[in-house]
C-alpha positions in Angstrom: 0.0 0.0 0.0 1.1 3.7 -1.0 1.1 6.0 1.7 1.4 10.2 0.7 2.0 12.5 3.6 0.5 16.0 3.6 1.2 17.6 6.8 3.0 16.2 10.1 -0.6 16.2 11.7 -1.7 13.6 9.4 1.2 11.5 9.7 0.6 11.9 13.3 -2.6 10.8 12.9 -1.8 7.9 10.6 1.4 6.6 13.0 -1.2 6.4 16.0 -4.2 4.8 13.7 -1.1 2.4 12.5 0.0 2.1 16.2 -3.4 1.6 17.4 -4.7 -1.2 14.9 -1.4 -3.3 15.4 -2.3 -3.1 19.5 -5.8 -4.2 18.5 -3.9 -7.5 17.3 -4.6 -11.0 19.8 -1.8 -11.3 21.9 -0.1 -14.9 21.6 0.0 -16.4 25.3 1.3 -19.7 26.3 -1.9 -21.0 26.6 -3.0 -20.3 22.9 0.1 -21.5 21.6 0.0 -25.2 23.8 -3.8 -25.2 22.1 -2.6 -24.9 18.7 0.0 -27.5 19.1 -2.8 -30.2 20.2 -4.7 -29.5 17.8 -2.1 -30.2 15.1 -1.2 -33.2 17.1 -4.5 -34.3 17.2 -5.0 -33.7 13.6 -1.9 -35.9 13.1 -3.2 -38.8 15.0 -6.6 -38.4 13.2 -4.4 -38.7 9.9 -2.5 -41.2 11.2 -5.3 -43.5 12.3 -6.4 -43.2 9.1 -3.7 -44.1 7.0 -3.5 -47.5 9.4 -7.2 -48.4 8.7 -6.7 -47.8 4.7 -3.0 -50.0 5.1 -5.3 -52.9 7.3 -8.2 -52.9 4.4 -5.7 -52.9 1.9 -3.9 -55.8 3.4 -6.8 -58.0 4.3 -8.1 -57.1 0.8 -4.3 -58.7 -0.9 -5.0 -61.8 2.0 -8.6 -62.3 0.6 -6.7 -62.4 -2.9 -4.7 -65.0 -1.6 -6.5 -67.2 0.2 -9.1 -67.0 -3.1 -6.1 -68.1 -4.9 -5.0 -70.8 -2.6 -8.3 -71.9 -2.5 -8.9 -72.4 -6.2 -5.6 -73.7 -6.7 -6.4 -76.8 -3.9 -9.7 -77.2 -5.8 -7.6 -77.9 -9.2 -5.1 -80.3 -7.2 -8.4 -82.3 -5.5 -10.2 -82.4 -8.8 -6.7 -83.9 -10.9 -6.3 -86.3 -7.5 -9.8 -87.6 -7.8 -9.2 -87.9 -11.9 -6.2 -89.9 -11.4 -7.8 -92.1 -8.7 -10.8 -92.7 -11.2 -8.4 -93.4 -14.1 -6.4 -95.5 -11.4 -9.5 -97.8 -10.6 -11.0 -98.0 -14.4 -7.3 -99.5 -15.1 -7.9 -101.6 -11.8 -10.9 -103.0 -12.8 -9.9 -103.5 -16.5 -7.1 -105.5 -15.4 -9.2 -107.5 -13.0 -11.4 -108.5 -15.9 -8.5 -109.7 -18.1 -7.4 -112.0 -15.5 -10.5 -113.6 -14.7 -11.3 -114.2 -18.3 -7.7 -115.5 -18.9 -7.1 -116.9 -15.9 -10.8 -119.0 -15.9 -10.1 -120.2 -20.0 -6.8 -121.7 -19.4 -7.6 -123.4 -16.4 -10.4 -125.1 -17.4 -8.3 -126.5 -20.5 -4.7 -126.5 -18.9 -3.3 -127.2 -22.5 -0.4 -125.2 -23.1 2.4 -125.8 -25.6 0.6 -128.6 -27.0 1.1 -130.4 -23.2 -1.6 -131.2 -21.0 -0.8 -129.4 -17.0 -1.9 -131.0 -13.8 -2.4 -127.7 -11.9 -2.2 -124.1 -11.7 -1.8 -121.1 -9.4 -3.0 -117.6 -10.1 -1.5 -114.0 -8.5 1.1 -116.1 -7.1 3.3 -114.2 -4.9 6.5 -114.7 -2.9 9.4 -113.0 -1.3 12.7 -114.3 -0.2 14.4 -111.6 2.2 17.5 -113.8 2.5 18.2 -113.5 -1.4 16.3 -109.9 -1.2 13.6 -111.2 -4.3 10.1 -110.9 -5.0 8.1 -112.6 -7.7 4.3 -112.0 -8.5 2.8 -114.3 -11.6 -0.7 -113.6 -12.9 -1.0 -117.5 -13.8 1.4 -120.6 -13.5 0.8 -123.9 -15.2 2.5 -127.4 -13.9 3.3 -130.7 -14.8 5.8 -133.0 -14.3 8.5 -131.6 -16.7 7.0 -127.8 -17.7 6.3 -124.6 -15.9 4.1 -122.3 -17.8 4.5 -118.2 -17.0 1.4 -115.9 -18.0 1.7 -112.4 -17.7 -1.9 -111.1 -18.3 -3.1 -107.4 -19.0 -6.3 -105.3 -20.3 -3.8 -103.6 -22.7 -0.4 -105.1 -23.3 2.8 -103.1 -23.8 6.4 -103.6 -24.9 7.4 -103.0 -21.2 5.2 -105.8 -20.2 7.5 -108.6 -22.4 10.6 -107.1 -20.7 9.1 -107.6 -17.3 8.3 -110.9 -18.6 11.8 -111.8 -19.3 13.3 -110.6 -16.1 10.5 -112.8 -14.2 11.9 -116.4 -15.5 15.1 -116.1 -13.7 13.6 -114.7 -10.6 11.3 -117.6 -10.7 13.8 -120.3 -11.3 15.8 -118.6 -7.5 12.3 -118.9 -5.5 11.3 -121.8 -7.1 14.2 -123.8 -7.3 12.1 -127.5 -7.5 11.8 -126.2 -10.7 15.1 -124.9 -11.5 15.5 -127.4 -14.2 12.1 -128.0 -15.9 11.3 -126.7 -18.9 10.2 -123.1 -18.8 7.6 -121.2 -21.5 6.3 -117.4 -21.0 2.9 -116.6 -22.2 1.6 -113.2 -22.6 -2.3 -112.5 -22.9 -4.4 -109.4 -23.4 -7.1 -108.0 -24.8 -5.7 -105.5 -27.0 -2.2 -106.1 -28.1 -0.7 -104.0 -30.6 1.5 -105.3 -33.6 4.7 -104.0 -31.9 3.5 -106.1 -29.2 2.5 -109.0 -31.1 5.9 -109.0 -33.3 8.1 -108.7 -29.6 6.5 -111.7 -28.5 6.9 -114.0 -31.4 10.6 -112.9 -31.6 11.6 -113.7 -27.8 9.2 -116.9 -28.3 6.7 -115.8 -26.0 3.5 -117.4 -27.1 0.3 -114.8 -27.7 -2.9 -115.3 -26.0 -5.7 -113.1 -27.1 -9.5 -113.0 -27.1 -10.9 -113.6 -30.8 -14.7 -113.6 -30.8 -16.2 -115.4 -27.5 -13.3 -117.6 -27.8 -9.5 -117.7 -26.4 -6.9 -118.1 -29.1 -2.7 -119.3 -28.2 -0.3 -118.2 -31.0 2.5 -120.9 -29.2 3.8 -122.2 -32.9 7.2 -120.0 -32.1 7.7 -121.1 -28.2 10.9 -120.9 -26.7 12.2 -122.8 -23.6 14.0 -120.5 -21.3 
């Protein structure tokens, strides 16, 4: 502001109006300044407070994000669990039906190899700790000279002929009454695939197979192991 003199009794007058309005001013007093300080403090805690609230819901929202997540992910491991276990008990059951079909047409004929057997055992099973072993054959045929082998399956695969193979000697160390008899491997399924089929005939494993309502034995290329 621009202030033009004119005489000294006006700038008398204006030092004394200037004089007087800065006296009219509110002292500052202890009291006034201690009030003023709580209330900034207090307006701190109040800000304060609520950045803690907003930080809590923020968190608890990320937690709910998680547990949604860990949720949906357990849901996805239970559901592939319970898909394995019903895969697991279809190939159960499939198998179980292969060996009773196999297991009940070969034992009612026990002709094998062009030989007639005296007996049989099926899911025989037996383990040796001294020589640390263990042998389990779906079907066994006997006679006085032979032991017959049958691996059965729903589905046969190449691993099953190699499992096959590594089961004669195995049975020879358990079994050793029959150490020295004649052994012949037979492998039966329901579906075998040529790979299959061709593996047998060339390790001289005969093929059993379901043709129609009856059992057919490919055992024209048998070897004796």
């Amino acid at each position: 502001m621009k202030i033009i003199l004119f005489s000294r009794h006006k700038t008398k007058n204006i030092k004394y109006e200037s004089m007087r309005n800065t006296n009219s001013l509110p002292k500052a007093t202890f009291e006034s300044a201690w009030a003023s300080i709580q209330e900034m403090t207090k307006a701190m805690k109040a800000m304060q407070e609520e950045t803690r609230v907003m930080q809590e819901v923020m968190q608890e929202e990320t937690r709910a994000k998680q547990k949604t997540s860990e949720k949906e992910r357990k849901e996805l491991r239970d559901s592939i669990k319970a898909m394995q276990q019903e895969l697991g008990g279809m190939s159960k059951s499939n198998g179980e039906v292969a060996e009773a079909y196999f297991i009940d047409s070969i034992s009612k004929s026990l002709q094998f190899a062009g030989q007639k057997f005296d007996s049989y055992s099926s899911n025989l099973n037996k383990k040796d700790a001294i020589l640390n072993l263990q042998g389990e054959y779906d079907l066994v045929l006997f006679n006085c000279t032979s032991v017959v082998i049958v691996e059965i399956k729903y589905k046969a695969r190449i691993k099953d002929i190699e499992e096959l193979l590594k089961k004669v000697n195995i049975f020879k160390q358990l079994y050793p009454q029959y150490a020295n008899y004649n052994m012949y491997l037979g492998l039966a399924a329901f579906r075998l695939n040529k790979d299959v089929v061709n593996s047998s005939i060339e390790h001289g494993i005969a093929v059993i197979k379901q043709v129609g309502d009856a059992m057919v034995i490919n055992d024209a290329h048998l070897r004796v192991y």
